[in-house]
C-alpha positions in Angstrom: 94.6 82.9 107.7 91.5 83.1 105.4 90.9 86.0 103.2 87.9 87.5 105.6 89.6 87.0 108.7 93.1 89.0 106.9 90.1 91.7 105.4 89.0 91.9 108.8 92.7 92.2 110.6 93.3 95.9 108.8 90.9 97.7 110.9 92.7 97.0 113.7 96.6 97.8 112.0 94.6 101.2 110.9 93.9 101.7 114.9 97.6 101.2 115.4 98.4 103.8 112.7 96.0 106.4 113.2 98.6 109.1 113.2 99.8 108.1 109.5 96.6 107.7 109.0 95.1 111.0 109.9 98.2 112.7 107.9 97.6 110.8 104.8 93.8 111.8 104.7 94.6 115.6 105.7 97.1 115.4 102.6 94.7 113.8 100.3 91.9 116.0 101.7 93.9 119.2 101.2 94.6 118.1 97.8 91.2 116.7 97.0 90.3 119.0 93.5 93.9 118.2 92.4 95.6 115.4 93.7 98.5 114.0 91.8 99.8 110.5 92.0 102.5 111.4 94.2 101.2 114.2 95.5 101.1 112.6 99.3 103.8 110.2 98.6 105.3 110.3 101.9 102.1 110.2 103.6 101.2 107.2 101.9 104.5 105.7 103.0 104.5 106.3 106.2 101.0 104.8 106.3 102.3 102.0 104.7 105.2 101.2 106.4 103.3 101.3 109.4 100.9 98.5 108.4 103.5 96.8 106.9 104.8 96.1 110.7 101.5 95.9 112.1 101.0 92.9 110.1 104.5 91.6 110.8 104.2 92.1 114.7 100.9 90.3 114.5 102.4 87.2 112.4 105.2 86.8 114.9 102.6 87.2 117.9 100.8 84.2 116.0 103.3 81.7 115.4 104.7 82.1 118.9 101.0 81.9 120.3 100.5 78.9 118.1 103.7 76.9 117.9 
């Protein structure tokens, strides 16, 4: 996959994780004047994770589309 066409892919994983997403921002957002590093750690994670198997699900849609 070329690098604009993966850029272009995380707007629609963010769609899937809105709900991690909207956490993460109302933690970062709450902490905004004195946000730590790890101040929305699990927020962040969460977020994360959830990408993580957007990206995955997507992949294995692909290959079994395509092969």
């Amino acid at each position: 996959m070329p690098n604009e066409q993966r850029l272009l892919s995380y707007g629609a994983y963010f769609a899937k994780c809105s709900p991690e997403a909207v956490d993460y921002g109302k933690c970062v957002a709450a902490k905004a004047e004195k946000v730590a590093v790890s101040a929305c750690a699990k927020q962040f994670n969460a977020l994360f994770d959830c990408i993580k198997k957007q990206v995955i699900i997507r992949s294995l849609f692909c290959f079994g589309k395509n092969g």
